[in-house]
Rosetta silent file (secondary structure, phi, psi, omega in degrees, C-alpha in Angstrom):
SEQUENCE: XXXXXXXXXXXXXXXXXXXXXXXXXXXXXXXXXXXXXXXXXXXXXXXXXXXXXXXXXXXXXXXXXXXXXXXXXXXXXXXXXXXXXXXXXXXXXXXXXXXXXXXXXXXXXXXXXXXX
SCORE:     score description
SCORE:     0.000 S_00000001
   1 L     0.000  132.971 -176.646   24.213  -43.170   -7.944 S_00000001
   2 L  -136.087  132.421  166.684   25.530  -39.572   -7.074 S_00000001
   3 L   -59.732  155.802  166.379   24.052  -37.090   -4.623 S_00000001
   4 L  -104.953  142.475 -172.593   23.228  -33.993   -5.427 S_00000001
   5 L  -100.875  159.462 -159.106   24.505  -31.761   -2.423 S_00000001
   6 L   -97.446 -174.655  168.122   21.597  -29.537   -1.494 S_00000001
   7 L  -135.464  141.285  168.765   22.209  -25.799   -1.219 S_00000001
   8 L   -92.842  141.155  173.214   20.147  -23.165    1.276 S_00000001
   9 L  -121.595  112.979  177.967   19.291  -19.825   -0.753 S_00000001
  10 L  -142.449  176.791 -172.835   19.134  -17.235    1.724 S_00000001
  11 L   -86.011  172.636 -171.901   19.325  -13.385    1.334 S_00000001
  12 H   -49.877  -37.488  172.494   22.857  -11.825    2.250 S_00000001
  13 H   -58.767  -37.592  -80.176   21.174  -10.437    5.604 S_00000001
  14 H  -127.698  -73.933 -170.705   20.454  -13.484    6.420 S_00000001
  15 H   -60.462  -57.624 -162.825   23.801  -15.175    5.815 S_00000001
  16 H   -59.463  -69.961 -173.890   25.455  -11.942    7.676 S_00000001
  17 H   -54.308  -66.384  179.255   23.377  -12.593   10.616 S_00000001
  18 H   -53.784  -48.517 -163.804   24.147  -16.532   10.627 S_00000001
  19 H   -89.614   -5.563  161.274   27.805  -15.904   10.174 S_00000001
  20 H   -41.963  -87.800  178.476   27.667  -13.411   12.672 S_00000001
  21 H   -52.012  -42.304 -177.354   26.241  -15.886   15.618 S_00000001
  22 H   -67.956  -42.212 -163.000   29.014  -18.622   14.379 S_00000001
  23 L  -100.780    9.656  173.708   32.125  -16.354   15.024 S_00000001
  24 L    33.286   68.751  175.987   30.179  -14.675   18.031 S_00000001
  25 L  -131.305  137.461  159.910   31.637  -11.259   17.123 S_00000001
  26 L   -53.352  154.179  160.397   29.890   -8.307   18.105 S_00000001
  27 L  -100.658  123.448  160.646   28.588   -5.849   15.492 S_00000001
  28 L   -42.497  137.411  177.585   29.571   -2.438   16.198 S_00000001
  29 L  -116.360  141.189 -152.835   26.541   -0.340   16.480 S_00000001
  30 L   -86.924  156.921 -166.289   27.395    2.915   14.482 S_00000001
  31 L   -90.276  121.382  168.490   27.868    5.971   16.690 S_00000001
  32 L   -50.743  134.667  166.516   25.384    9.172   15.597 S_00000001
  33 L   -66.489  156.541 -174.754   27.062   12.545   15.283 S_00000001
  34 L   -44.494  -79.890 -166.284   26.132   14.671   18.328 S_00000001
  35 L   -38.668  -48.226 -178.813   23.137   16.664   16.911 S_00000001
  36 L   -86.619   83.135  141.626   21.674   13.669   15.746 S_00000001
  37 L  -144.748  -89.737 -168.047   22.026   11.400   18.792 S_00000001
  38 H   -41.529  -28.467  149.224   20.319   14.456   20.771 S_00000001
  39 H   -52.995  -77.935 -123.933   17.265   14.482   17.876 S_00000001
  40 H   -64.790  -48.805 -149.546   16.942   10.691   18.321 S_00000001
  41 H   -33.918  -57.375  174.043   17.176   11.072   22.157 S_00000001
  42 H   -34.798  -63.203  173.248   14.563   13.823   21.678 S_00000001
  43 H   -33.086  -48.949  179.408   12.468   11.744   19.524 S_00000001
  44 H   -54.335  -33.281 -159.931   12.602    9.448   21.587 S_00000001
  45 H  -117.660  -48.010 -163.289   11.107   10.478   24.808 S_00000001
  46 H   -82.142   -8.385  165.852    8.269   12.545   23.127 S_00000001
  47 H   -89.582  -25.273 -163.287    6.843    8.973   21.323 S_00000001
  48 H   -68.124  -46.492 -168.837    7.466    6.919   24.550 S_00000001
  49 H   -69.269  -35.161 -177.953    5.258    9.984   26.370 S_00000001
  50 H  -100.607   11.333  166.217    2.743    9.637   23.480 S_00000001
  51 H   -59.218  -70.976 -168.005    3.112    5.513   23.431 S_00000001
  52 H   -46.116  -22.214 -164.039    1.916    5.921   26.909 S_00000001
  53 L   -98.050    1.212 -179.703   -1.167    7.702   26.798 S_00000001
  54 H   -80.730  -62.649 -152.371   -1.947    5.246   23.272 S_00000001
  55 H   -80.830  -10.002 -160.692   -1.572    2.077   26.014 S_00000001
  56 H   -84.292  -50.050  174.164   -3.205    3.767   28.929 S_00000001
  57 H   -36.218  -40.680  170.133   -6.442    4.569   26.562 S_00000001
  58 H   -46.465  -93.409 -173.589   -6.271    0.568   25.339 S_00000001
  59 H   -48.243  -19.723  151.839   -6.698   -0.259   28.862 S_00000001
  60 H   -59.947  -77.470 -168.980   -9.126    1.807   29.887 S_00000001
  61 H   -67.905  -18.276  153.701  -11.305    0.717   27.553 S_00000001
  62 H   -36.496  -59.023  171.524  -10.238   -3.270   27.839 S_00000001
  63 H   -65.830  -55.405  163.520  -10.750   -2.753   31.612 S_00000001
  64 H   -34.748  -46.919 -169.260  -13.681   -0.228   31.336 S_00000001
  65 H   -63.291  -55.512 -165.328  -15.863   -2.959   29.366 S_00000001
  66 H   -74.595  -15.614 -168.724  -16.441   -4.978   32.880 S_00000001
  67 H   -58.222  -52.735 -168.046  -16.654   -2.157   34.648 S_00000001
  68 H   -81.510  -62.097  157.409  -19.521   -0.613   32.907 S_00000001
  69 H     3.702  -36.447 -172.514  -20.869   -3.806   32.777 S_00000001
  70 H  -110.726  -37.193  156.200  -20.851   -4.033   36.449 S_00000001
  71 H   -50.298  -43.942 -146.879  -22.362   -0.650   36.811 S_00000001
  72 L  -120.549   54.813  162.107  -24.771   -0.885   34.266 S_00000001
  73 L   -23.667  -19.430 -150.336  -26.407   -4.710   34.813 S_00000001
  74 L  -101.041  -23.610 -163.599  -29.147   -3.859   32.793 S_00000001
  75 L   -79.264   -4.255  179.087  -27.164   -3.894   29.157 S_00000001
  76 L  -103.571   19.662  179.945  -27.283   -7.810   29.723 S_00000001
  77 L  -129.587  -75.421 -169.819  -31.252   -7.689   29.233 S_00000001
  78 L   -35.591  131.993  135.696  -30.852   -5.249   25.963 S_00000001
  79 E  -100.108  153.238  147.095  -30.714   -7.330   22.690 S_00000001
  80 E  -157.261  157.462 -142.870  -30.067   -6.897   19.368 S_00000001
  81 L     9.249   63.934  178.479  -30.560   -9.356   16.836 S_00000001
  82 L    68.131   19.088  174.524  -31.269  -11.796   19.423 S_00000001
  83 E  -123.933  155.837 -159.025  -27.845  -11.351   21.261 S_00000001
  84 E   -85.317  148.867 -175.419  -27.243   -9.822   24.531 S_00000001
  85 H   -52.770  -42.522 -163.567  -25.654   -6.216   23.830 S_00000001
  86 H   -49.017  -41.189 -149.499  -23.053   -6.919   26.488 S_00000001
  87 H   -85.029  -27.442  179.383  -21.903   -9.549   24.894 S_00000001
  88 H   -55.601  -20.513 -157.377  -21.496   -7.614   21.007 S_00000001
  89 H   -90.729  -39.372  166.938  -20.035   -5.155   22.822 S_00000001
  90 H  -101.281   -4.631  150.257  -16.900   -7.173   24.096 S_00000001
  91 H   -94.926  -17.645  156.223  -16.682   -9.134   20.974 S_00000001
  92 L   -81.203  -77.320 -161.049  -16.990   -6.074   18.665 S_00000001
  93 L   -56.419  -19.650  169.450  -16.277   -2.629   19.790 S_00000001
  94 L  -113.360   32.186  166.413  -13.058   -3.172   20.733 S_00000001
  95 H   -88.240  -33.830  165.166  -11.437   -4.106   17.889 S_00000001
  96 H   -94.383   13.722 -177.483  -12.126   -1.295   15.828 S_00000001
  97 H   -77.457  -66.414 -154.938  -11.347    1.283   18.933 S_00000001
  98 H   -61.997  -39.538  159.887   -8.288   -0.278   19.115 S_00000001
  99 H   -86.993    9.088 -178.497   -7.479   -0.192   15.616 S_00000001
 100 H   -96.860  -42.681  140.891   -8.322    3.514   15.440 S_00000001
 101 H   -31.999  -63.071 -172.954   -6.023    4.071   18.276 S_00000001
 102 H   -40.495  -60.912 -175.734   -3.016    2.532   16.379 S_00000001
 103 H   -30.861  -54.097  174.976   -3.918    4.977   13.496 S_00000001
 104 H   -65.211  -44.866 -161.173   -3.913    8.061   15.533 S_00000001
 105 H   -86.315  -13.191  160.805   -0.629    7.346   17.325 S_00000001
 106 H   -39.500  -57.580  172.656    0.953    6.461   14.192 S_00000001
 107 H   -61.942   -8.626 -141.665   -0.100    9.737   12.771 S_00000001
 108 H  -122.535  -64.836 -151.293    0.984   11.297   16.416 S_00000001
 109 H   -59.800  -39.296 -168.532    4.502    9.320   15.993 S_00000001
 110 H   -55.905  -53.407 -168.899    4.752   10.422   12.080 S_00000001
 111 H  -104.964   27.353  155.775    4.604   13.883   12.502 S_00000001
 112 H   -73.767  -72.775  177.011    6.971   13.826   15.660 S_00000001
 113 H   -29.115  -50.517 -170.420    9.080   12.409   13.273 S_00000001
 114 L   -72.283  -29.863  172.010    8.446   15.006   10.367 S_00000001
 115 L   -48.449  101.581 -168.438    8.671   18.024   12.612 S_00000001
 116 L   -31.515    0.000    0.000   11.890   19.941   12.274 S_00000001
């Protein structure tokens, strides 16, 4: 009876990356021409500034939900369709806030990007 030796099928990054970690040799990371290393830099620091104000909105409203909650006592008597609002309110709304965020700072990161 004769084995069949198995084979892995993997793509080339893949393999690059594995043979990589076995010979523990750094990869050179390639160096940007001036102008372009001052772009990325640039780039850089105006999505990080408009990252932030993307996570600090998130959290407001993530945080904000008990808040109002705690202000507003009364939204835990309001139903609709026989569920307390309070509770629709922190199993719904902020999933599509939140994906409506990404969306804008995408668009806000995109046309960082596109901008001369």
């Amino acid at each position: 009876m004769s084995r069949v030796r198995r084979v892995a099928v993997m793509s080339p990054q893949t393999r690059l990356a594995h043979s990589r970690r076995r010979s523990h040799a750094r990869s050179r990371v390639p160096l940007l021409q001036p102008v372009d290393a001052e772009r990325a830099a640039v780039l850089y620091r105006v999505q990080r500034r408009r990252g932030v104000l993307s996570l600090v909105l998130i959290f407001a409203l993530l945080f904000g939900l008990p808040l109002l909650f705690q202000l507003a006592p009364g939204l835990d008597s309001l139903r609709l369709w026989g569920i307390p609002l309070s509770w629709l309110m922190i199993a719904i709304l902020p999933y599509p806030v939140m994906a409506l965020l990404a969306r804008w700072q995408l668009r806000r990161a995109e046309r960082v990007e596109d901008s001369p």
